[in-house]
MIFI-407153 format. One line per 10 residues: their letters; for each residue z, y, x of N, C-alpha, C. Coordinates in steps of 0.05 Angstrom, whole numbers, plus 32768, in hexadecimal, padded with zeros to 4 digits. Layout:
a	Z Y X Z Y X Z Y X  ...
END
This chain:
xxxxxxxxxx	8093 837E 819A 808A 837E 81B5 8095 8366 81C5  808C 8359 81D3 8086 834B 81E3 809E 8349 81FC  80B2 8338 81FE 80BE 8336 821C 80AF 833A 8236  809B 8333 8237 8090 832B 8248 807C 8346 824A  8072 8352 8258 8055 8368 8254 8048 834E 8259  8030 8350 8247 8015 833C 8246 8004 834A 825F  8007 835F 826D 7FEF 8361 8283 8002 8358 82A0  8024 8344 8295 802A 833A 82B2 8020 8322 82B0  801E 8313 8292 8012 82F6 828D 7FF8 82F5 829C  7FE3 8304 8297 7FCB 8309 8299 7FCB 8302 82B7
xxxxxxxxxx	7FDC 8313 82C3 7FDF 8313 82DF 7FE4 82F5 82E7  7FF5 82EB 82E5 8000 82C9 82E5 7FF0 82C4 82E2  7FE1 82B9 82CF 7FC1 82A9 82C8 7FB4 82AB 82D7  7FAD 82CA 82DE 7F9A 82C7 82F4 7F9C 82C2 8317  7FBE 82CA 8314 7FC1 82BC 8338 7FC7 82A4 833A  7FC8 828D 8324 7FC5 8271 8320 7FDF 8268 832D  7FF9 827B 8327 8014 826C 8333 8015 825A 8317  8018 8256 82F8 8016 824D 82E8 7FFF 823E 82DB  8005 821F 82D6 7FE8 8216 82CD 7FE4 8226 82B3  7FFA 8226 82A0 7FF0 8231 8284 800E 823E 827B
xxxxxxxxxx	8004 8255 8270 8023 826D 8268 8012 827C 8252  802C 8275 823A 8023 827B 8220 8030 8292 821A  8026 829C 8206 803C 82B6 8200 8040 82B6 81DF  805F 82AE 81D3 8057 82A7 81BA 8077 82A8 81B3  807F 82B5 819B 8090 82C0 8191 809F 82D5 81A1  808D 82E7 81AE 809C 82F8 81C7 809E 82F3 81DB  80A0 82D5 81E1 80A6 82C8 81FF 809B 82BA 8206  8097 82BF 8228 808B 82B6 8234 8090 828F 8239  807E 827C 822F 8082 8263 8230 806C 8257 8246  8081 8242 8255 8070 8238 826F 8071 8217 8266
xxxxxxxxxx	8059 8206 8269 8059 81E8 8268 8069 81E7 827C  807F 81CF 8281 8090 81C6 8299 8095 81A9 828E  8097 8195 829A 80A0 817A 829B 80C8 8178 82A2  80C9 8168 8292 80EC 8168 829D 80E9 8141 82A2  80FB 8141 82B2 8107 8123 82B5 811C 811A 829D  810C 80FD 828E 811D 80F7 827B 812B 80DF 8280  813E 80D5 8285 8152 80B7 827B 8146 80A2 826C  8130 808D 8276 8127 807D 8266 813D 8061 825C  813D 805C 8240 8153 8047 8240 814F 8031 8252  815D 8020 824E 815B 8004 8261 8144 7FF9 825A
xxxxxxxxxx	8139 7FE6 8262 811F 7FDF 8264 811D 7FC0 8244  813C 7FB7 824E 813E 7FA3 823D 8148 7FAC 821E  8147 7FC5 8219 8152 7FD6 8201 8134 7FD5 81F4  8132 7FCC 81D6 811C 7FCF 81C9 811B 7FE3 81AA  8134 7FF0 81B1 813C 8007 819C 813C 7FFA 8187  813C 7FE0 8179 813B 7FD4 8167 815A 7FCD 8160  8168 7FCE 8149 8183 7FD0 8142 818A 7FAA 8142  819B 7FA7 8149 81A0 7F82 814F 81AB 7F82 812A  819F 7F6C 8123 819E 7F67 8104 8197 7F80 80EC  8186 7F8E 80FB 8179 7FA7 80EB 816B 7F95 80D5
xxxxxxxxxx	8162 7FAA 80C2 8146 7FA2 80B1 8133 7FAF 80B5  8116 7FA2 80B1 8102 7FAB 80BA 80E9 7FAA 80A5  80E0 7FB4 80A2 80C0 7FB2 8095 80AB 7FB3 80A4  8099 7F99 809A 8086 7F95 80BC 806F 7F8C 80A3  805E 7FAE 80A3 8044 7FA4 8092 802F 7F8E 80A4  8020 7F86 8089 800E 7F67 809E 801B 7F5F 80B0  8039 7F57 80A5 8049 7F3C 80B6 8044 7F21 80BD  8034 7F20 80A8 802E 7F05 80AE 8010 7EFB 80B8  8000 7F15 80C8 7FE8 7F15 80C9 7FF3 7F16 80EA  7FD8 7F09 80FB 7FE1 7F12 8116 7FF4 7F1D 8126
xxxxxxxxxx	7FF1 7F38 8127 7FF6 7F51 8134 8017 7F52 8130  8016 7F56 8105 8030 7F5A 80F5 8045 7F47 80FB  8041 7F2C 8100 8044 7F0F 8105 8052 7F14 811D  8042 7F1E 813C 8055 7F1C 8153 8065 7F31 814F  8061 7F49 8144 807C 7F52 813C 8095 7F4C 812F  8086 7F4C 811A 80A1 7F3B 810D 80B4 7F2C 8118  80A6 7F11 812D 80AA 7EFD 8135 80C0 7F0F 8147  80B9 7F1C 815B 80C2 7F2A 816A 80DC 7F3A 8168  80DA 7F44 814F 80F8 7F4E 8143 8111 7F39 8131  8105 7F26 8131 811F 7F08 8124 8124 7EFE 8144
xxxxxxxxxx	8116 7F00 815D 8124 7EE9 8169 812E 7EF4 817F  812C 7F17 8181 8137 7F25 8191 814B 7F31 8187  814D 7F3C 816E 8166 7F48 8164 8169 7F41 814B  8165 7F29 8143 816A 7F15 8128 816C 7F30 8111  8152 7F3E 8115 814F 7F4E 80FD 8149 7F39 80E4  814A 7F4A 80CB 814B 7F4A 80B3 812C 7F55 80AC  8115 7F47 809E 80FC 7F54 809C 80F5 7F52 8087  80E5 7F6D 8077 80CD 7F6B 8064 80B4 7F6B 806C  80A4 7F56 8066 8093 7F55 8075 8078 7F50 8059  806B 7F6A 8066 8052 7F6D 8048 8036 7F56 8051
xxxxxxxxxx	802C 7F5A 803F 8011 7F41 8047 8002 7F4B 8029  7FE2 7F52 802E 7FDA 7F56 8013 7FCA 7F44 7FFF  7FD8 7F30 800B 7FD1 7F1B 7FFA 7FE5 7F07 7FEE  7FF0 7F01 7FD5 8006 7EF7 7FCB 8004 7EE3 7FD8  801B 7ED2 7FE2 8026 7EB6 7FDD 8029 7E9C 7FCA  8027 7E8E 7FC9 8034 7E76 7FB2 804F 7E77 7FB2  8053 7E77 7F9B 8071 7E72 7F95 8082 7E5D 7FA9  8098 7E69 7FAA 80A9 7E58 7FBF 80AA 7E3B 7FB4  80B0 7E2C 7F9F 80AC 7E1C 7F96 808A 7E0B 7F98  807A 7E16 7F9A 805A 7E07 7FA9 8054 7E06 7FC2
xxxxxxxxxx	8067 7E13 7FD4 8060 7E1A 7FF6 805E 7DFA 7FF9  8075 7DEA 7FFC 806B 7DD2 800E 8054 7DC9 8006  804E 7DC5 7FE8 8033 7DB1 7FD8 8012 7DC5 7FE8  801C 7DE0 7FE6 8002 7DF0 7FF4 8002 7DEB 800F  8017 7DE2 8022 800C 7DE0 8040 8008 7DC3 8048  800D 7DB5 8032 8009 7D9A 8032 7FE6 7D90 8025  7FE2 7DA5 8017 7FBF 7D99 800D 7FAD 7DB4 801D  7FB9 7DC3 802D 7FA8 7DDA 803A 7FAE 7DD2 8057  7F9E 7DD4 806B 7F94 7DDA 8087 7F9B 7DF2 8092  7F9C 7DE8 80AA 7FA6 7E07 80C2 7F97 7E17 80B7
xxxxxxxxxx	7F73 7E15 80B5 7F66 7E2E 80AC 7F62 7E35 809C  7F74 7E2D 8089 7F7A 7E42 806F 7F8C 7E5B 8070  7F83 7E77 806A 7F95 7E89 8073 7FB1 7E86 8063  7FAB 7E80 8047 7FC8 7E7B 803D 7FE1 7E6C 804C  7FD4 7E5A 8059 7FE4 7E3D 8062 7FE9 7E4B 8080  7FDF 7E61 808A 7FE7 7E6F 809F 8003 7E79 809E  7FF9 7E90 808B 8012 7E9D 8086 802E 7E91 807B  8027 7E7A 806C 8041 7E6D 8066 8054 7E5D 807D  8037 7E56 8091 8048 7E4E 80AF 8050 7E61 80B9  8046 7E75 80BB 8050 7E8F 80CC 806F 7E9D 80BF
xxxxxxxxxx	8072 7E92 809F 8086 7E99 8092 8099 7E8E 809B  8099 7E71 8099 80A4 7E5C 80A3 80B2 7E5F 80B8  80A4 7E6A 80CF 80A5 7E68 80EA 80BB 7E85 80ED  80B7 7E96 80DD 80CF 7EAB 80DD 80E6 7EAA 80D0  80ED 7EA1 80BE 80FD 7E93 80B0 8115 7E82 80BF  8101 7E68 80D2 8113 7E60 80DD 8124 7E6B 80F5  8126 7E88 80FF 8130 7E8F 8107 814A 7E9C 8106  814B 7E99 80ED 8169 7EA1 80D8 816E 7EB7 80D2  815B 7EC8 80D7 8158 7EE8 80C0 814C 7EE1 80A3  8159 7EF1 808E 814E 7EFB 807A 8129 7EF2 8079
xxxxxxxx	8118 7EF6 8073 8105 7EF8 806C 80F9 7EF9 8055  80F2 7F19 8050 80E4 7F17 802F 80C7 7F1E 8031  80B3 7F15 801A 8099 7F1B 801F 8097 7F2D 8000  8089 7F44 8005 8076 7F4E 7FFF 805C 7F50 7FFA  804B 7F4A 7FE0 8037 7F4C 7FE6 802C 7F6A 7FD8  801A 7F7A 7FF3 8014 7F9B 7FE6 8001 7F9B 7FF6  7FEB 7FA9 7FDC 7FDB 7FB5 7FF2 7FDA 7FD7 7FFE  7FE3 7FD2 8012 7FEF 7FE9 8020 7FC9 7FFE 8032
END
């Protein structure tokens, strides 16, 4: 049986002092809002020299993230891409006979470009 008699709920509902009152494990439950403590504004819950895994890192989206976590809290990243790379040993010879609009020659700048920030950086290639 019930804390509550269900014909005082009934009553509540219908004199509209409550927007919505449930009745469920015996008791009577009311929606209410509480005031919460938001962190500081400049807090990005991200751990300073954490590690991270940032699928399609090196694509757009993955890219300003990533980017975003080496130069704010010199994280440490795995960063997936589903398309292999050239061996570290061919990168200069491939961005030297490839053009900006090659996507390969993208991502190895965008590699590049995280790298020199002085985190870790490992690539992944998966198709996720």
């Amino acid at each position: 049986t019930p804390d509550v008699p269900i014909a005082d709920l009934v009553d509540e509902i219908v004199a509209g002092t409550e927007p919505a009152v449930v009745l469920g494990d015996g008791q009577r439950h009311r929606r209410s809002l509480r005031r919460r403590r938001l962190a500081p504004a400049d807090s990005t819950g991200f751990r300073a020299g954490g590690s991270y895994v940032v699928t399609g890192g090196l694509g757009s989206i993955g890219f300003a993230i990533a980017e975003h976590l080496v130069e704010r809290v010199g994280a440490d990243l795995v960063v997936t891409t589903s398309t292999a790379l050239p061996p570290q040993s061919e990168r200069a010879e491939y961005l030297a006979t490839h053009g900006s609009g090659d996507p390969t020659a993208t991502r190895l700048r965008r590699l590049e470009r995280l790298s020199s920030h002085g985190g870790r950086v490992h690539v992944v290639a998966a198709d996720l």
